[in-house]
Structure formats: structure tokens, C-alpha cells
C-alpha positions in Angstrom: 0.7 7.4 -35.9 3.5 4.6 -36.1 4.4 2.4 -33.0 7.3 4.7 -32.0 5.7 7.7 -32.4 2.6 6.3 -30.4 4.7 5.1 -27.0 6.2 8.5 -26.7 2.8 9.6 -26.8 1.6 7.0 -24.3 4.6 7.6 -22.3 3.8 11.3 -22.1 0.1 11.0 -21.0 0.6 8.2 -18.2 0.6 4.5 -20.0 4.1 3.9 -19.4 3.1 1.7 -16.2 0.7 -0.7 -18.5 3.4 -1.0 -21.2 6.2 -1.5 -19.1 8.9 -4.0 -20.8 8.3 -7.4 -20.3 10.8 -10.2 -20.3 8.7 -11.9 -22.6 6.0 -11.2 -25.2 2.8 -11.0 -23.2 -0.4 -13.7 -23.9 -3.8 -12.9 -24.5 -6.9 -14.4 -22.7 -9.9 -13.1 -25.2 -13.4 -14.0 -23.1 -16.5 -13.2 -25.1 -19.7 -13.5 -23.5 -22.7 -13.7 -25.4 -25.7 -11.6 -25.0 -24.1 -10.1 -21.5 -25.4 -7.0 -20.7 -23.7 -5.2 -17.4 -25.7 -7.1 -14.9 -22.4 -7.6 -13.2 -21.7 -6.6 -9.4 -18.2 -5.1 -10.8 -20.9 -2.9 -12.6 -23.4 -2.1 -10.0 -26.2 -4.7 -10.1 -27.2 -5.7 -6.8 -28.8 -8.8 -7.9 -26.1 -10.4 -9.7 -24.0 -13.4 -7.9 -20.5 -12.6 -10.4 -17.3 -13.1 -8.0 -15.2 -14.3 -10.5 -15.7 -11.7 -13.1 -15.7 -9.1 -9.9 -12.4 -10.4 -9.2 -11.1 -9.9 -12.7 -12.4 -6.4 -12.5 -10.6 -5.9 -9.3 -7.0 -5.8 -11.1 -8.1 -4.6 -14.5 -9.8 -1.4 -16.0 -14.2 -1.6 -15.7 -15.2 0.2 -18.9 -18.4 1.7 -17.9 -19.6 3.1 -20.9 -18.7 1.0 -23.5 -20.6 0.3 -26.5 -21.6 -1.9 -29.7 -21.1 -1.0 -32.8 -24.9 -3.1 -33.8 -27.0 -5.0 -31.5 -27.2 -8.4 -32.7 -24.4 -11.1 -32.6 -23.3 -11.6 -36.5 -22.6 -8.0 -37.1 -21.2 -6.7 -33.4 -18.2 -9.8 -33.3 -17.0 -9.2 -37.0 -17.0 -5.2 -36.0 -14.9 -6.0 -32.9 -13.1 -8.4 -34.4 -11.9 -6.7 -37.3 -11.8 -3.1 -35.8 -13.9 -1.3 -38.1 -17.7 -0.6 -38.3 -20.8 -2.3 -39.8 -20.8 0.1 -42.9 -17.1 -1.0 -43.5 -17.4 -4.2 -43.8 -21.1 -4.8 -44.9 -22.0 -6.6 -41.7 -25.6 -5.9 -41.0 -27.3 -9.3 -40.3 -27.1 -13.0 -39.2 -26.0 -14.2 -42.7 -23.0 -12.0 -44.1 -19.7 -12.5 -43.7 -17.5 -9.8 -43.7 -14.8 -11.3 -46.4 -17.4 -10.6 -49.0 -16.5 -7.1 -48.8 -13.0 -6.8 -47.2 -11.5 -10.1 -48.6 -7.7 -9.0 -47.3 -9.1 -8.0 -43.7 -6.7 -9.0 -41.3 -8.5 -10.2 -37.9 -7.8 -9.5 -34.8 -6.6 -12.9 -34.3 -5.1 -13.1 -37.6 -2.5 -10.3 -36.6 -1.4 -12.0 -33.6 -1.1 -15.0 -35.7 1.2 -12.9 -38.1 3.1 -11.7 -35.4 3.7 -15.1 -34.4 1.4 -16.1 -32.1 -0.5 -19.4 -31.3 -4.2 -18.4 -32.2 -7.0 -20.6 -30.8 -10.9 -20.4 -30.5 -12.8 -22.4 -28.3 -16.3 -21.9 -28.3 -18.7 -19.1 -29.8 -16.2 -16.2 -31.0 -17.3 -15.4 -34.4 -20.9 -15.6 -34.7 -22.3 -19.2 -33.9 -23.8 -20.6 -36.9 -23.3 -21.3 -40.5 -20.5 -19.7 -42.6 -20.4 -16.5 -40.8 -19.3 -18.5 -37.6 -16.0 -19.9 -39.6 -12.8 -18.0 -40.2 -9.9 -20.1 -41.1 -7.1 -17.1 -41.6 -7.6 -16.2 -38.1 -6.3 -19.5 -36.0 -3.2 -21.5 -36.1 -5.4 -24.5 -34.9 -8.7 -25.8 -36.2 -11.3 -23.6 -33.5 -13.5 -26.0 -31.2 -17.4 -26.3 -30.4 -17.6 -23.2 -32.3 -20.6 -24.1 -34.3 -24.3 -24.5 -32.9 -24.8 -26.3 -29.9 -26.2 -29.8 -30.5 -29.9 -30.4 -29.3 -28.6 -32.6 -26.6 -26.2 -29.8 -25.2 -28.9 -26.8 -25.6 -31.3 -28.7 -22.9 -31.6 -31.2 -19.9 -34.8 -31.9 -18.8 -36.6 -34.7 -20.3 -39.6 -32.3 -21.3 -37.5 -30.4 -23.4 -35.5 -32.7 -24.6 -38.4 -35.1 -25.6 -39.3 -31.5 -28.0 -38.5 -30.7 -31.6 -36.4 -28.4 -33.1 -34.2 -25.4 -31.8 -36.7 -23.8 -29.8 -38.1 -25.5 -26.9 -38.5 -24.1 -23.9 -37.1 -20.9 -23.4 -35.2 -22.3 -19.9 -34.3 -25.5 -18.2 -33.3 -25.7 -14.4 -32.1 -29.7 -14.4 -30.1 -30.7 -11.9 -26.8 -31.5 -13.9 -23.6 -30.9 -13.7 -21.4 -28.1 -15.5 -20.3 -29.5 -17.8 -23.6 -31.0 -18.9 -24.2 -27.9 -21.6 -21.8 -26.9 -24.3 -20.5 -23.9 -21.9 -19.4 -25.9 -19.9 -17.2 -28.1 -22.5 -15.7 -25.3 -23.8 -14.5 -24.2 -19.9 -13.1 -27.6 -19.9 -11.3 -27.3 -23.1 -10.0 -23.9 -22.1 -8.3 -25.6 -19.2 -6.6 -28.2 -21.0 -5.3 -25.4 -24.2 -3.9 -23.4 -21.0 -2.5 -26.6 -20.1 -0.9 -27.3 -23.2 0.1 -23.4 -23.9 1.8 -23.6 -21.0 4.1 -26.5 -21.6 4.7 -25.2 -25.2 5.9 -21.6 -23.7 4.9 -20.0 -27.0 3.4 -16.6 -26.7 -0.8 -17.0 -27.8 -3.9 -15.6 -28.2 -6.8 -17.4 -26.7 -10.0 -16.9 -27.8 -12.6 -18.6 -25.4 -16.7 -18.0 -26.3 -19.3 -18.4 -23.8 -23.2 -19.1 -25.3 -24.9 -18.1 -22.1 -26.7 -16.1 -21.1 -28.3 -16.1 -24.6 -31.8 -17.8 -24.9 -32.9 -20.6 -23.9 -31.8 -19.7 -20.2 -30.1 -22.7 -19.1 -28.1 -23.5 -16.4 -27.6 -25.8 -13.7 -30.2 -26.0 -10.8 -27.8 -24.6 -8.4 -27.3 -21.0 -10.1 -31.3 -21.4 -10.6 -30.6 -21.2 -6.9 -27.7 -18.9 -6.1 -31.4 -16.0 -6.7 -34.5 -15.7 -4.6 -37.2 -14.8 -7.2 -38.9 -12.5 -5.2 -36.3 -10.4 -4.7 -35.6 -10.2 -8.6 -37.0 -6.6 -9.6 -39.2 -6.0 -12.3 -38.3 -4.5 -15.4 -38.5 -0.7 -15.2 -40.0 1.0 -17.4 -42.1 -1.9 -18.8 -44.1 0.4 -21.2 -42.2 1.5 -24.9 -40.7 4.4 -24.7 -43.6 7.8 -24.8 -43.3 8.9 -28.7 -40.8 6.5 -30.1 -41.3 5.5 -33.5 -42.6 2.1 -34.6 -39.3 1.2 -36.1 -37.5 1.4 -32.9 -39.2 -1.1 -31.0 -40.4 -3.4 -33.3 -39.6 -7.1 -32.1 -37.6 -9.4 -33.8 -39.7 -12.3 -32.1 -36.6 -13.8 -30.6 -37.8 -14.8 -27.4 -41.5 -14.9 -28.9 -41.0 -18.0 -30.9 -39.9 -20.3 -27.9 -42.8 -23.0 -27.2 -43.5 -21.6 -23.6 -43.8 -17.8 -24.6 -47.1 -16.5 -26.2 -46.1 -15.3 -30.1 -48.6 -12.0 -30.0 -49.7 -10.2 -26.9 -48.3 -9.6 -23.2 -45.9 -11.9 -21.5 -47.7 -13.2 -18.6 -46.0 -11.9 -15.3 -45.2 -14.7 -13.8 -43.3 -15.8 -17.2 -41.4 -12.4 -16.9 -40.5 -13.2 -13.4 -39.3 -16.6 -14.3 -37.1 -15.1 -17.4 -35.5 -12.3 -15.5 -34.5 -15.0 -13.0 -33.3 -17.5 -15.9 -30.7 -14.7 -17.3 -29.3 -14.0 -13.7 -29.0 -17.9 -13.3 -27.2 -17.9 -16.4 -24.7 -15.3 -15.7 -24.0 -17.0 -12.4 -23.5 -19.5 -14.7 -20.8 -18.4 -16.8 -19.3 -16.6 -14.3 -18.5 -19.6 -12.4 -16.8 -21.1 -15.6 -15.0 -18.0 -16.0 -13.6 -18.3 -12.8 -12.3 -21.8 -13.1 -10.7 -20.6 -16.6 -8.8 -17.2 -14.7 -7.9 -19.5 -11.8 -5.8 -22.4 -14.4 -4.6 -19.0 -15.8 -3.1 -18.2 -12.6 -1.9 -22.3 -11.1 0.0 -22.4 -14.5 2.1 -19.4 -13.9 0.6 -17.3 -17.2 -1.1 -14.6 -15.3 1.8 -12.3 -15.2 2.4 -12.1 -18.9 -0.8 -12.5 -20.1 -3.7 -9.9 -20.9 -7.0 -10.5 -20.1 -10.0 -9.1 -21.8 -13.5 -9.4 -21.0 -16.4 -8.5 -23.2 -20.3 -8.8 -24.1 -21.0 -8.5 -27.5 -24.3 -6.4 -26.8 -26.9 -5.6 -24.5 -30.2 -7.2 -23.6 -33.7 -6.4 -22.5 -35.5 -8.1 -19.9 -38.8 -6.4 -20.4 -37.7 -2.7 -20.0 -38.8 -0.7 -22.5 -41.6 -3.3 -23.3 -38.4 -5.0 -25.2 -36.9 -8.3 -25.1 -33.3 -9.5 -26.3 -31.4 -6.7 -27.9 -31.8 -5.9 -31.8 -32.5 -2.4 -31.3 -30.8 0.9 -30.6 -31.8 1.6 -27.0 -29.1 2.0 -23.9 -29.7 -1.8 -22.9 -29.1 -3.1 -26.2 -25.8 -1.1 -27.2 -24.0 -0.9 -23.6 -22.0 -3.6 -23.2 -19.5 -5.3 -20.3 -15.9 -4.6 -20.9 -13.0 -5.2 -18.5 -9.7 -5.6 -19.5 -6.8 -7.0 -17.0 -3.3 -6.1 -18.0 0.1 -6.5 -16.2 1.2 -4.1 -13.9 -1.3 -2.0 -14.6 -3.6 -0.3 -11.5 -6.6 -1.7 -11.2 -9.7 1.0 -12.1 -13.0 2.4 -13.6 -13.1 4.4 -16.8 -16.6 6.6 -17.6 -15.4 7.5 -20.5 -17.4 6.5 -24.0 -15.9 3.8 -25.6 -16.8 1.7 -28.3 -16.0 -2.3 -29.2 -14.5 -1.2 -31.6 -11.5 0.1 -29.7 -10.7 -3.6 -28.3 -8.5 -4.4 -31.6 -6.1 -1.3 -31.6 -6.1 -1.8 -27.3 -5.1 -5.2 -27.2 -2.0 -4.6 -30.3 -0.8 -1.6 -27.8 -0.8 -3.6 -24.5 1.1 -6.4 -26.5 3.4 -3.9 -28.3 2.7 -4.8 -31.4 2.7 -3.3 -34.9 -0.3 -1.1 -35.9 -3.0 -2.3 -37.9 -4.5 -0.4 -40.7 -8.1 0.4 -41.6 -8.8 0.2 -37.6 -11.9 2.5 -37.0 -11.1 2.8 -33.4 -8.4 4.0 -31.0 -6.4 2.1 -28.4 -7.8 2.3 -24.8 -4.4 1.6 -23.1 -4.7 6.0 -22.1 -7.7 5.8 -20.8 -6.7 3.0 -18.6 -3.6 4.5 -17.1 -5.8 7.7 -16.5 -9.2 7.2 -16.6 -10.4 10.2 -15.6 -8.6 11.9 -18.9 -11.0 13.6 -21.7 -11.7 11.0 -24.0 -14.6 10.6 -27.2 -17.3 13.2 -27.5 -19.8 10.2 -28.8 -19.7 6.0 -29.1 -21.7 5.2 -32.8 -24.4 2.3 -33.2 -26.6 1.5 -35.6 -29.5 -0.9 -36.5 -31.3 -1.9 -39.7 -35.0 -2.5 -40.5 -36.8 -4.1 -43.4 -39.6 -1.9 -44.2 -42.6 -3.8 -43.0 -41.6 -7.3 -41.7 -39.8 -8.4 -38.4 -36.2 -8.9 -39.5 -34.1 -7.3 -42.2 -32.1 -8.9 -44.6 -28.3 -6.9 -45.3 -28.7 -3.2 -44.6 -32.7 -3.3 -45.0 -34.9 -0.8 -46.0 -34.1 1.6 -43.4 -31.1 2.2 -41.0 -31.1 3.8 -37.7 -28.4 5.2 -36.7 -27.5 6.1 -33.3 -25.1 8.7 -31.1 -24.8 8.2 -27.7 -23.1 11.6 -25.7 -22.3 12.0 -22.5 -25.9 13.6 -22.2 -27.7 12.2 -25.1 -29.1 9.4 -27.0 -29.9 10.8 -30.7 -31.3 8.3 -33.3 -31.7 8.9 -36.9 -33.9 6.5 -38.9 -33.3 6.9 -42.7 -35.0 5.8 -45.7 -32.0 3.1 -46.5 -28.3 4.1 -45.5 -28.5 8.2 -46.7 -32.1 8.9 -47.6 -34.2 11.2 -45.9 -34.9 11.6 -42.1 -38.2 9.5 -41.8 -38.3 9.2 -37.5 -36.3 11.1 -34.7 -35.3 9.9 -31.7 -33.8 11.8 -28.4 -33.5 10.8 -25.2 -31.9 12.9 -22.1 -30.4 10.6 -19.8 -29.9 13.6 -17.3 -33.2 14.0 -16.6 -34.8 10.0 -17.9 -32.1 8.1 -17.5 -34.4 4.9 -18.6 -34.9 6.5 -21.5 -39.0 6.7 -21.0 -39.7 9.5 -23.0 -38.5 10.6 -27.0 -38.5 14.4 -26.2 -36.7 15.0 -30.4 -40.1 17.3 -30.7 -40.1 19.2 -27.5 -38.8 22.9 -28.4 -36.6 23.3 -25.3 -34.4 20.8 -27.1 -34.6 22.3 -30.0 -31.3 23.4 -30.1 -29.6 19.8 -29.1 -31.4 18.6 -31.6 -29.8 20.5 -34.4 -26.2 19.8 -32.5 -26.7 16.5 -32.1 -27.8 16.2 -36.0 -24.4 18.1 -37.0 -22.3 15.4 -34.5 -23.9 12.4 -36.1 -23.6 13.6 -39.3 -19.5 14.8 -38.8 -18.9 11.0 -37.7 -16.9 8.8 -35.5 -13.7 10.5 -36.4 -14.8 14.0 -35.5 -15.8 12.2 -32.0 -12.0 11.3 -31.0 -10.4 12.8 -28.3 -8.1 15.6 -29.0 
């Protein structure tokens, strides 16, 4: 569909108000969160302390159901990022980089950037290590702090700092100031590029990438304090799922290799407790940053032409499920935060399934400009004029596993791949990426909503099962809305 062909159509199903003509080309404010699942108040949790982002969510669009396209960082950003799906681009794990097999990709950023846009990145927006964390086509400037976080910047207290290598503790509560860790640095660096964005007047696209609240949980005493433990719950379920597979649940030891974790066996409760309150601490965290980035957005006079999106790039265990961190195909791991703020628009909630990667194709249609090809997803601006419209049948995830060990390495020995419906959660694992069936998952959130309990061999579900088969198999293009 072509850009003139597509605004009628917007025009005719309701988005006229979110594209209305601007005087000027509108800005993009591009927040990625890492490790945020929706432990948000905008999203329900009533333990979470997140006014800012609640504030955000109160002029934008709260995408309930949106969801990664793999849980783990490497493979989830260069899917969003690029628009199109781990398959596509041969991102599977920590180490790829998705010019290996898509050389001419243009990025996200990179199309603004053709379009004529200042492109920046401040902070974790690619994935945050090595070459897979570098990506020169997409910026206009040299990105910032968008490597690992120094030893110095990962930890305060003078137990962990006094420690070797990456993994210490897996939290610190010091007494320090905000900008003590790298989050903090890159908020203040924000600031000053909307400073200087300002003054130029050039339209731009601002990438700015949060660490927190991935491991270790660190964050300033006072959002240590913003939580009373006790009134923390505990993860529910705690026991793997009844009947799953092996392969689903395996850890990936993430949070088992920190110093103050035990590597085999059950997490002592108290050490759960103190975790679960760490990751809250550390959204407070970031959402207190993210505040003071929306609120220079607004003194400098940029609100009004700028769009603003908001996203996690997975899910995250806290002990549900028996699980920790994400790197798996459950509902915690794939369902991720995304809220996106554009002008003029009325402010809403969308339960509609949506994937990450719809953010590319949403963000060129907000900004009116041209389409992108190869984009494996659809633009959202519909759904957010109307979100109570039909939209996709089924959001797509997948996962990789190496036979026997802990992690894979590329697309591993076997993939699982996962549909999420309105109703289900069906997982295939397959002997690589089209061998035989060798585990089934199925999970009905109507009646376990936790997803407790594989029923994929109960008989009353027979006939799900062999629906569900046929969707996965059709793919994400047979999922679009009509």
C-alpha cells in the first residue's frame, strides 16, 4: 500500500485526528527500557511507584497486549528495530548482528536519518555489548554510553565494588545520587541533546536507552524505599508449569551466576523477597529519569510536535513459573510495555495483539513518512484512533535451544515457536527451524490465566489444538487484520 493510498485508508477508519497536518515535521522521542515487563501502574500493578510513565500513558495509547518477537535483548532490538522477525534477519542470540544477513537493511533510525532527520542514541538501544551493540548507518552523530556499563557505574557499595568481574552482587541499595549509575548519565545527556535539538530546530529522532531494570538491581536507596517489602507479593505460581516440557523452562543461569544467588537448587525466600523488591526499586528508578527526560521535552517547547514512544524490549520473571529473567516463551517473558504519545491524538487503551514489530511501520505513519519495505509488521496508528477495532488474530514469538546445554548459539538445535491468540498460548518445539514436532505446548488463559497447567494432551482441546497448529503454521501474515 503506498503512502497515498494508506491515509485514505486511515482517513476512512478514524486516524485522521492522529495524522492531522502539522506546521512542521514532527520529532521522535524513542525510550527503550530494558528488561521492563508491565509492572507499571498505567498497566495495572498495584505495587509499582511509576508516575511519570503513568503520565505519559495518560495522553498516549497503552498497548496492552503487545509482544516480542524473541525474549532476550540481542535478538528483540534488532527485530524492532529493523521491522522484521528473528528468522529474517538471522537474529537468534547475544552475538549476531543482523547486517550479516540483511547488509542493505535500512533501520528504523536510518530512515529517519534518510528522510532528513537528526538521529541520536544515548544509552542501551541496540543491544549493549560488543559489535551487535554498534550500528553506524543508523545515527547522524556518534551514539553515547551505548556500550557496557563500566564496573564503577554497574555498583556503589564498597562490598561490591571491592568484587571482581561483571557479576557481583545481584543488587546494591547505596545511598547515592542519580546520576551515580550509567542510567542516570544517559538521563542527563538526554537533557542536554533536547537542549541542543532545540536550539538547532531540526526535526530528530531521539533514541534514549535505559539499562534498568536489568540485573544487578541497582538503584538509589530512596526507590529501595519508595516499597515496603512486606507488602511485595510473592511470585504466583512459583512451581513450572504442570506438563511443560524440559525445553521450555530450562534456565539460562542469568540471575544464577551472580555471587549472592546459589548456582543449583532453590532460591532462598528471603533472597526472592529481596529480588522482587530490587526490580520494583529499579523501575521506580527509571521512571523517575524518564520523567525528568518528558518534563525538558515539555519546558523546551517540543512536546507538541514530537512523538513519544515507550517500550520494553521483553518480559521478565520474578520467580513465577519457577522462572527467572526472560529467555523463554511464557506470557511474562514475551508481553512487553508499549505506550506511544502522539499529537493530538486522544489519549487510550488498545487490547488488541500487537507485536514490536509494528513500532517501525507506526512511528513512519505518525511522522508521514515514506513506507519502508521488507517491514514484517503493520502500523498501529488505526488501532490507536479506535482501539476497540478488530485487529491481528495472533502476535508471533519464538525461542531457540541448544540441544543439551544452557544457552544456544544462532538458531540452536531446536526452536520453539510460539502463538499467542486472544485465548491461547500454543508452542511448537521443533527439531531445528522445520524438523519434526518433538514437545507441545498449550495453555488456556481463559480458564489459567498464569499459565499453570500445559493442557496440549487433554482431549477436550483436541480440536484447538489442530486449529492452533494450522494458525502457526499459515504465519504472521495470515494473522493481519482484514
Amino acid at each position: 500500500m503506498d503512502c497515498s493510498t494508506r491515509r485514505e485508508f486511515l482517513t476512512a477508519c478514524g486516524a485522521a485526528p492522529v495524522l492531522a497536518a502539522q506546521r512542521r515535521r514532527r520529532n521522535v522521542l524513542f525510550i527503550a527500557v530494558d528488561d521492563l515487563r508491565p509492572a507499571l501502574g498505567c498497566y495495572g500493578d498495584p505495587t509499582a511507584r511509576t508516575p511519570n510513565i503513568d503520565r505519559l500513558a495518560s495522553r498516549g495509547t497503552v498497548f496492552r497486549r503487545a509482544y516480542c518477537q524473541q525474549a532476550v535483548c540481542n535478538p528483540s532490538r534488532a527485530s524492532l528495530l529493523t521491522g522484521r522477525r528473528p528468522d529474517t534477519i538471522g537474529v537468534w542470540d547475544l552475538e549476531a548482528h543482523f547486517r550479516d544477513a540483511l547488509p542493505a537493511a535500512v533501520t528504523l533510525p536510518q530512515h529517519f536519518k534518510n528522510n532528513g532527520y537528526v538521529t541520536r542514541g544515548i544509552g542501551k538501544i541496540y543491544h549493549g555489548n560488543g559489535r551487535p551493540s554498534t550500528d553506524p548507518p543508523s545515527w547522524t552523530d556518534p551514539p553515547i554510553y551505548d556500550q557496557r556499563t563500566p564496573g564503577d557505574r554497574r555498583y556503589a557499595s564498597l562490598q561490591n565494588l571491592r568484587g571482581r568481574g561483571l557479576k557481583r552482587d545481584s543488587f546494591d541499595d547505596s545511598d547515592v545520587a542519580d546520576d551515580y549509575y550509567i542510567d542516570g548519565l544517559v538521563c542527563n545527556e538526554a537533557v542536554r541533546a533536547l537542549d541542543n535539538l532545540q536550539r538547532a530546530g531540526e526535526p530528530f529522532f531521539l533514541g534514549v536507552g535505559f539499562r534498568k531494570p536489568h540485573l544487578p538491581f541497582c538503584a538509589p536507596k530512596k526507590y529501595w524505599d519508595l516499597y515496603n517489602p512486606a507488602a511485595i507479593p510473592a511470585p504466583s505460581p512459583a512451581a513450572h508449569p504442570e506438563g511443560a516440557p524440559e525445553v521450555a523452562v530450562r534456565t539460562w543461569n542469568e540471575l544464577e551466576t551472580y555471587r549472592d544467588v546459589p548456582l543449583e537448587g532453590p532460591i532462598p525466600e528471603g533472597k526472592i523477597k529481596q529480588l522482587r523488591h530490587g526490580y520494583y526499586a529499579c523501575v521506580s528508578y527509571i521512571d523517575a529519569l524518564i520523567g525528568r527526560v518528558l518534563t525538558a521535552l515539555e519546558q523546551r517547547g517540543l512536546s507538541a510536535d514530537t512523538v513519544v514512544a515507550l517500550w520494553g524490549d521483553h518480559g521478565f520473571h520474578l520467580g513465577e513459573q519457577g522462572l527467572w529473567t526472560k529467555s523463554n516463551n511464557y506470557e511474562l517473558a514475551t508481553r512487553s510495555p508499549l505506550i506511544v504519545s502522539a499529537p493530538g491524538q486522544t489519549a487510550n487503551a488498545a487490547d488488541g495483539l500487537v507485536e514490536l514489530v509494528d513500532v517501525y511501520p507506526t512511528l513512519l505513519e505518525l511522522c508521514q513518512l515514506p513506507a519502508a519495505e521488507g517491514l514484517e509488521g503493520i502500523s498501529l496508528a488505526p488501532l490507536m484512533s479506535n482501539p476497540n477495532r478488530a485487529w491481528k488474530k495472533a502476535a508471533f514469538s519464538q525461542f531457540p535451544r541448544d540441544r543439551t546445554g544452557r544457552r544456544h548459539r544462532g538458531a540452536g538445535d531446536v526452536m520453539g515457536y510460539a502463538l499467542r491468540t486472544d485465548r491461547f498460548r500454543y508452542v511448537e518445539w521443533r527439531e531445528g527451524r522445520s524438523g519434526p514436532v518433538l514437545a507441545r505446548e498449550l495453555y488456556d488463559h481463559r480458564a489459567d490465566p498464569t499459565e499453570a497447567r500445559n493442557v496440549a494432551d487433554q482431549a477436550r482441546y483436541r480440536g484447538d489444538l489442530a486449529g492452533l497448529e494450522l494458525q502457526l503454521a499459515a504465519g504472521w501474515r495470515a494473522a493481519l487484520p482484514n
